[in-house]
N, C-alpha and C positions, 0 to 999 in steps of 0.2 A: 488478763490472758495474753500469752507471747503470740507474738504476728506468727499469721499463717505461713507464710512464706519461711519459716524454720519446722515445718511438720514435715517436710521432704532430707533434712538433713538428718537423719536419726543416727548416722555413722555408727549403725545401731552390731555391728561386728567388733570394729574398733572399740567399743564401749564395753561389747559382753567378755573381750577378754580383757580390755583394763580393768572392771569387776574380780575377774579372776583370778588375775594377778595380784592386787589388793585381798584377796581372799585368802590367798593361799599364803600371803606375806603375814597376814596377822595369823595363821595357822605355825607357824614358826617356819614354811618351809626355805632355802633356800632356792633362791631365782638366777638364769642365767637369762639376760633378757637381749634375744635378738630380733628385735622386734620394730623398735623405733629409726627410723632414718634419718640419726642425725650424728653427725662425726663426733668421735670419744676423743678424740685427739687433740693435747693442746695448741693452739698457733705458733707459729715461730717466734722462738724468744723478742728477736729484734718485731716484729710488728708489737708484739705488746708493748714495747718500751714506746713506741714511734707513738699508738693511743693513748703510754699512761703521760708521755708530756703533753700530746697537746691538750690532753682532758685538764691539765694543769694551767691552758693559760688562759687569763683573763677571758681577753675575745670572743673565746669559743662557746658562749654560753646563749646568742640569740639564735633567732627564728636560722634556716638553711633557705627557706622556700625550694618550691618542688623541682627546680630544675637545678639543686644543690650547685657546687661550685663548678665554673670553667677548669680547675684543675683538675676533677673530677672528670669531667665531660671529656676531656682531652686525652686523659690518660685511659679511658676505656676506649675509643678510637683509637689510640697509638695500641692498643695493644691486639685490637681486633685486627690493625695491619699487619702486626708483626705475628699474631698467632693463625690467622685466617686467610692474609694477604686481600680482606675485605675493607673499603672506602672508606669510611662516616663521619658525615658534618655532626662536629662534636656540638654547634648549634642547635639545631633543628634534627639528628638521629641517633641523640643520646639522651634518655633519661633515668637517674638514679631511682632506686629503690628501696625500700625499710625492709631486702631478702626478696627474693627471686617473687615467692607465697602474693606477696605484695601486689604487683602485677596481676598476675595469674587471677588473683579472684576480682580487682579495680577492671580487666577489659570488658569483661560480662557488663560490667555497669556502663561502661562506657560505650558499648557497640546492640545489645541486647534489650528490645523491648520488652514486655511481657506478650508470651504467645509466640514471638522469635525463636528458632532452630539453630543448633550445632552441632558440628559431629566431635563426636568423644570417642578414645580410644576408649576400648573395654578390652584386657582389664586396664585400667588408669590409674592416676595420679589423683589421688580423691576432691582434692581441691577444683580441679575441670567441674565435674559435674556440681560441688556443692555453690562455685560460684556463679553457677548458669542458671543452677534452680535458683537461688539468693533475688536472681534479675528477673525473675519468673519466666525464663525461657524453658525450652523443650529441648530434652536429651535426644538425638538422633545415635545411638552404639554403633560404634564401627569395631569390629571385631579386629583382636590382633590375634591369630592362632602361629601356633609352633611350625605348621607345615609351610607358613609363608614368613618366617622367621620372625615372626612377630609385627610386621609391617602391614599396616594395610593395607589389602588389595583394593586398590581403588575404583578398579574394573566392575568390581562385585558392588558397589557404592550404587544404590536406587537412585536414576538419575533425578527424578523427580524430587527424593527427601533429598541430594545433593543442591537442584535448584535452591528448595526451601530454606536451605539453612542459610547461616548467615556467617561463620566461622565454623573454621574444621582447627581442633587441637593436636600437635602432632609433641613427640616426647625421647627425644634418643642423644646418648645411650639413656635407655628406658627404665621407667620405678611404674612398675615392680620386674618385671620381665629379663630388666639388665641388656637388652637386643639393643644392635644398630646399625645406623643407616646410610649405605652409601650415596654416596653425590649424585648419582643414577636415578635412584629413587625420588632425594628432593629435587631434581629437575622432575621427574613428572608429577611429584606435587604443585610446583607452580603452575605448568602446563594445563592440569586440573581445576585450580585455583580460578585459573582467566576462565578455562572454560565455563564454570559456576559464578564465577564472580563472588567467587570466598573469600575473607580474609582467614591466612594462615598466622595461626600463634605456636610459634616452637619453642619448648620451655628446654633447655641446653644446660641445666644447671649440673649437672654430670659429664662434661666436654674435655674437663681435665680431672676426670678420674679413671684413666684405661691402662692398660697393661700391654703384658710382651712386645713395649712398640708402639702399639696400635695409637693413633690419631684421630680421634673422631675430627667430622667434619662438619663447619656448620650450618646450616641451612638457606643463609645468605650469601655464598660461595658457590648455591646455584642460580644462571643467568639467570635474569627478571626476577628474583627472588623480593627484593627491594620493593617491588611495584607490588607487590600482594602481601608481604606481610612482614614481622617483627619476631628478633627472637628474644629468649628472656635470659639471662647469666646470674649466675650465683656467686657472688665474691665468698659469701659465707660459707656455701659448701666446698668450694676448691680449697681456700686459706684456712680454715678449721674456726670458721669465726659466725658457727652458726648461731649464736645466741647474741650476736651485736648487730649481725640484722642488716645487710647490706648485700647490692645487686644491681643490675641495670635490665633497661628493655632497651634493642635497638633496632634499625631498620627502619619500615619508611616514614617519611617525617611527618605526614598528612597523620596518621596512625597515633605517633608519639606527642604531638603536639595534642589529640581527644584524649588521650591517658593522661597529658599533664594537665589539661584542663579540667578534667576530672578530680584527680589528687590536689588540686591548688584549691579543691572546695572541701577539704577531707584532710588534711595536714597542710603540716609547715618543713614539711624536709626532712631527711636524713642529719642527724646530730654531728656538727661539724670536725670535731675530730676521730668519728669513726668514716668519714669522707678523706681525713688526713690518711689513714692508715691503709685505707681505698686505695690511693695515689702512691702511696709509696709500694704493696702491695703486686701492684698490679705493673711496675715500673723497673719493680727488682729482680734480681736474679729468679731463673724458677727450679734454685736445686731445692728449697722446702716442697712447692709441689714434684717433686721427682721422686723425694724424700717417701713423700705419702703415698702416692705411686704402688712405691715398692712394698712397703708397710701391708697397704691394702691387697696386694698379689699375694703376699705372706699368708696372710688370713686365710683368700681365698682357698689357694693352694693348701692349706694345714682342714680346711673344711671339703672341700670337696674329696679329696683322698680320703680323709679318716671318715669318711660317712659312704665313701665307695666300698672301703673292705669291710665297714658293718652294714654291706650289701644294699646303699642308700643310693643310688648312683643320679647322680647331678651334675646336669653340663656346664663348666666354668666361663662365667662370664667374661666377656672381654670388658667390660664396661660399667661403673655405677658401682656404689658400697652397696649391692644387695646377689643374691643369688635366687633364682626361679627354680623350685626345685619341686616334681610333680613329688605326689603323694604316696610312698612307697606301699602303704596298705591299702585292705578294702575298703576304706574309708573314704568319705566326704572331706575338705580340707577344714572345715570346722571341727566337725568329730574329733578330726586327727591333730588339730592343734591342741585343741584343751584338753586329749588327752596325755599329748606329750608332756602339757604342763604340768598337769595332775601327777604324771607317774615321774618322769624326770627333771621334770621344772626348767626347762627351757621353753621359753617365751616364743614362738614364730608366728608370723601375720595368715590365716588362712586366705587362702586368693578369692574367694568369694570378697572379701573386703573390698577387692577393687574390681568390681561388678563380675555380672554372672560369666563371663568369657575365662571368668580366673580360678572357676570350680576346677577343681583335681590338684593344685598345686600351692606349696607357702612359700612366701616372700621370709628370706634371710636375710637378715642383715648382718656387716660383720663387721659391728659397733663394740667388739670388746677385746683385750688387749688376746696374745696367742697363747699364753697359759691359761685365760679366762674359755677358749676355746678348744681348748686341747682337753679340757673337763667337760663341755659340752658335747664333743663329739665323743667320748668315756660315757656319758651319760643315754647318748643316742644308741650307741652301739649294744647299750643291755636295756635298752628300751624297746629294741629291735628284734633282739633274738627272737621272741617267741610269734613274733607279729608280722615278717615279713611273708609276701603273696607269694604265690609256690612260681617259680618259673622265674 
């Protein structure tokens, strides 16, 4: 019999339409799948060359151990100064990761008993919750609604289940939501923080995918930020290198030193020439991410219009490869996904997925090149005629 402790994970949405999807593919239909959050985009040519030598030499073939190399170390510090204008001892407030994921579900093990509280954004990033329950902790939901732009009000936060818990997860720019968050904000997260005596885990793996401009901000750019928590970075989502599996956590060292102690009983490291690709990656020019930037504005813009004048209307994100788009019919957002599938064969995540805060709306992703979208949204728009709500 499989441990109790995976009877809470059922990702039982997530399941019923990858079901569906396999269902409908062996039915011979065509799929337009916006669904999954993970970049279609190849890496820049030159980083592939920089992994395929060093995968080529000798050397590179033993253990990394978890606090992978000082070139490593160093060059996510040089880059947090030069991107954030933020400190970090590349000793003691950097540690590599096997993808942002990595993290994200190892802190639960390392800070959460069984019977321990955290607060979770709803809707969220599914991994929050699956790696709390994993540790047998207690889901605490903290609502993010549209009218507070998707932020926690923290105001509204029961002081009491705030005492209890033991981490609050924060997430911007946001999956699924795409929302984000000024400087303003995470100062009175920290603020909160002392007050409860939280630790804050801010997952930033969307920090350099924003548009018209815009610069998110990171969460360690607010004072005393350091003294309460870490945040987590995605090399694989920024460089288009999300199947080789590389990331960092940083911030306070007390923090990063129980994570690495954790992972040092759990693996051997990041594979040393996807750590090479790391460094040079993160060292070199950023026209490829500017590149993608653009790429991904493309998308957006080609999706949100062409589902405006087939009367879909969806506010465009500043931020993240996805779009929060409510449910244009009488429908549940379950209902309304698998039926879109059904009828037009386009793939979107219904927002129940990412807990109940996320009823009325589907997470877009815009995972597929602009002629691959420019058929989806041809597909939406006579999916639509006869179904859209009167008004």
């Amino acid at each position: 019999m499989p441990a109790k402790r995976l009877e809470g994970l059922g990702a039982s949405v997530f399941t019923e339409m990858d079901n569906l999807k396999k269902s409908l593919e062996r039915e011979g239909k065509t799929l337009i799948n916006l669904s999954i959050g993970s970049p279609d985009r190849a890496p820049a040519e030159e980083l592939r060359q920089v992994l395929s030598r060093a995968a080529l030499e000798d050397n590179q073939y033993g253990y990394t151990l978890t606090r992978g190399t000082g070139d490593f170390r160093q060059a996510c510090a040089r880059w947090y100064q030069e991107r954030f204008n933020v400190f970090l001892d590349p000793e003691t407030e950097v540690l590599p990761l096997m993808g942002s994921q990595d993290g994200l579900a190892h802190i639960f093990l390392a800070y959460i008993d069984p019977g321990d509280s955290a607060l979770i954004p709803d809707p969220g990033y599914p991994i929050y919750t699956a790696g709390l329950l994993l540790a047998g902790g207690e889901k605490i939901a903290v609502p993010l609604l549209e009218e507070n732009s998707y932020l926690p009000d923290l105001k509204k936060i029961d002081p009491a289940l705030a005492r209890k818990a033991k981490l609050m997860f924060l997430n911007y720019p946001n999956n699924p939501t795409a929302a984000v968050a000024p400087i303003s904000f995470f100062e009175e997260v920290v603020e909160f923080a002392k007050e409860y005596e939280l630790l804050i885990c801010h997952d930033a793996a969307y920090s350099e995918l924003a548009f018209e401009g815009y610069r998110p901000v990171s969460f360690l750019q607010a004072r005393g930020a350091k003294e309460v928590g870490i945040e987590f970075h995605s090399v694989s989502k920024t460089y288009n290198l999300a199947g080789v599996r590389l990331g960092f956590a940083v911030g306070n060292a007390e923090v990063i030193g129980t994570l690495a102690q954790l992972k040092s009983n759990i693996d051997y490291g990041v594979f040393g020439p996807v750590l090479t690709t790391g460094v040079f990656a993160l060292a070199s020019g950023q026209d490829s991410i500017e590149e993608n930037r653009q790429a991904y504005q493309r998308r957006r813009d080609l999706l949100v219009e062409g589902c405006a004048r087939a009367g879909w209307k969806m506010p465009p994100p500043q931020g993240s490869m996805f779009i929060w788009a409510p449910v244009p019919t009488k429908q549940d957002s379950m209902s309304f996904a698998v039926e879109l599938a059904r009828e037009a064969g386009v793939i979107v995540v219904p927002g129940v997925a990412f807990g109940g805060y996320g009823e009325g709306y589907v997470r877009i992703a815009m995972v597929q090149e602009e002629s691959v979208l420019r058929e989806a949204v041809r597909r939406i728009g006579l999916f639509l005629q006869d179904r859209l709500t009167e008004g």
